[in-house]
N, C-alpha and C positions, 0 to 999 in steps of 0.2 A: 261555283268555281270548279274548274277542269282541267287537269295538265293534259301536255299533249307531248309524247314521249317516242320521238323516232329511233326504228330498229335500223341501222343501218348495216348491208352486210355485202359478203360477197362469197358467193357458191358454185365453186365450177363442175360438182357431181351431184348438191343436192343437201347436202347431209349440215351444212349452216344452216341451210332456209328452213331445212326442220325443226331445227335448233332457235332461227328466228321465229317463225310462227308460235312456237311454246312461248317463247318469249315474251309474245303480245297477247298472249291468253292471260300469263300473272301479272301485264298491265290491266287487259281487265279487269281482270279477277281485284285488282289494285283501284277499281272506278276509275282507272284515265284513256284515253285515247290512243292508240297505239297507232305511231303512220309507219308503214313499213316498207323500206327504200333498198334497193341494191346501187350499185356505182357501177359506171360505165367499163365496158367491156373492152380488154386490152389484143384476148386471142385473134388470131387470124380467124378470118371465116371459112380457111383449108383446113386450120385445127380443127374447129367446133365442127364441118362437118365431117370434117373423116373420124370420128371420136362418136360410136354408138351412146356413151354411158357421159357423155356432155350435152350430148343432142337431147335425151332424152330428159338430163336435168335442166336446161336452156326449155322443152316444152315444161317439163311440172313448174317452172318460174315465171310463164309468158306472162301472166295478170302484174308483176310488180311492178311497180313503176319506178324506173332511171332517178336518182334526187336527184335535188339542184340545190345551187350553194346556198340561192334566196329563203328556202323551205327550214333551212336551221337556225334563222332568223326568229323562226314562230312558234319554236320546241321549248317545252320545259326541262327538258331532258331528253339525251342523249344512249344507247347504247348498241357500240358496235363489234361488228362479226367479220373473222376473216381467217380462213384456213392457214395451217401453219408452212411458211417457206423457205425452209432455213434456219430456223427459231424466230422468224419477221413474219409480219404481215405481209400479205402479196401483193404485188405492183399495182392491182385493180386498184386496191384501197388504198395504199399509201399516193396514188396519181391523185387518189379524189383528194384525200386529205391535204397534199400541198398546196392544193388552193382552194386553201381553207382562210390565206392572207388575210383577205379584204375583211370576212368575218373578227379576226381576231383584231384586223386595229380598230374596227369597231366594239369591241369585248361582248359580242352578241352572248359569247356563249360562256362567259366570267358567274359562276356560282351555279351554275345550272350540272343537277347531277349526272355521271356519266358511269357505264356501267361498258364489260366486254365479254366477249365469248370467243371461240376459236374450236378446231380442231385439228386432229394430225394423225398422220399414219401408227405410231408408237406409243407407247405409252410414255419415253424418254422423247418425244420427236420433239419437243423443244414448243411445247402450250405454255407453259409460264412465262418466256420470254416472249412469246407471242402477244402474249398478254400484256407485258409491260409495255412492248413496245408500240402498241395504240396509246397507251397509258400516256407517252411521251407529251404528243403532240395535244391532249387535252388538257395536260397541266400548263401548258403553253398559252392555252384558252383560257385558263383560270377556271375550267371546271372543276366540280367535286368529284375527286374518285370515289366510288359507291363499289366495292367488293362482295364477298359473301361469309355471313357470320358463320360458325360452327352453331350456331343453335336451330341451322337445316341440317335435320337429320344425316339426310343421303349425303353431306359433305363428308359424313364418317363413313358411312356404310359404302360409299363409291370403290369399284375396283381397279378404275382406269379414268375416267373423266370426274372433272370438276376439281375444283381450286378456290382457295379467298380470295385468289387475284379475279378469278370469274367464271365461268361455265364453259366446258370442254367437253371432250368428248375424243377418243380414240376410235377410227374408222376403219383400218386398215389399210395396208399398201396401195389396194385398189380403193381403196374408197369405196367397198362396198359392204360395208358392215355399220349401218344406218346408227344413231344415237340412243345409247338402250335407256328405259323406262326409269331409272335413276339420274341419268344425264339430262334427260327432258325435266325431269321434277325440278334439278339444278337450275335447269336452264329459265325455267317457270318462277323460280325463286327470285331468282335473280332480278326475269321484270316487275316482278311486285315490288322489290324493294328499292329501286330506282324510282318507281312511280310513288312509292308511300315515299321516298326521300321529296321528290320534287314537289310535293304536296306540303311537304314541311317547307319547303324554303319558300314554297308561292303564298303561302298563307304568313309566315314572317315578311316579306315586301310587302304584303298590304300591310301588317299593320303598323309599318313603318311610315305610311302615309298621310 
């Protein structure tokens, strides 16, 4: 038996998908599968090119591949990324999540654990509500929030990133002050224990059967 646990995210300088990728290292690390997905892109193609430091995160991304709605049909688990806009998620992700409908009146994604991450210019830049507010539309779903205990160290030791609501990371204005070496551990934590979560709930279904 094998969960399979999509990272979904969205990165318009880079500093998520690093955040993703750690991510699916503590789902290995966790023996599951890690499918690792971004959502469709909203900027103009005048932004992305006149923009060095997007162009440049648009190439460290070319290999991800676009989800699709059918693909979280086949997930044991869920968890998603999305830089901070306001104290919200950014339009990338919130477009993909609205139509997430057809999913939810089928309850694809009813008990299946779900896990977030984010970051932001600030250290007040508004990650915790960022946090909830993916949080939203998965209670909607009927998944399980899956947060981050204090019995990960670096949850104490962090100076700026991480949270029980989920794994953060403070970048800077520009967004060029990449996710430091405790934000990644968070971040790493975090897919292990979605993935040991959705291990627990797939092996209760069977033996419900």
């Amino acid at each position: 038996m094998e969960v399979k646990i999509m990272v979904l995210y969205y990165s318009m300088f880079g500093n998520n998908f690093l955040m993703a990728k750690e991510i699916c290292k503590g789902i290995e690390e966790a023996n599951g599968l890690p499918v690792l997905r971004t959502v469709p892109e909203l900027l103009p193609e005048e932004v992305i090119s006149g923009d060095e430091r997007i162009k440049k995160a648009k190439e460290m991304q070319k290999d991800v591949k676009v989800a699709k709605l059918e693909e979280l049909e086949d997930i044991d688990g869920l968890i998603v990324g999305s830089p901070t806009r306001f104290g919200n998620m950014c339009a990338q992700m919130r477009n993909f999540l609205d139509q997430t409908g057809p999913l939810w009146a089928k309850g694809a994604l009813i008990n299946k654990p779900a896990g977030f991450f984010t970051s932001s210019a600030s250290i007040h830049g508004g990650q915790e509500t960022t946090l909830i507010s993916m949080m939203f539309t998965l209670l909607h779903h009927g998944a399980i929030i899956v947060g981050i205990p204090y019995s990960v160290p670096e949850l104490i030791e962090s100076k700026s990133g991480g949270t029980p609501y989920g794994a953060s990371a403070v970048v800077g204005i520009k967004a060029d002050n990449p996710p430091n070496e405790v934000d990644l551990k968070i971040a790493k934590a975090l897919g292990k224990r979605v993935t040991e979560t959705a291990y627990k709930q797939k092996s209760h279904s069977y033996e419900g059967l």
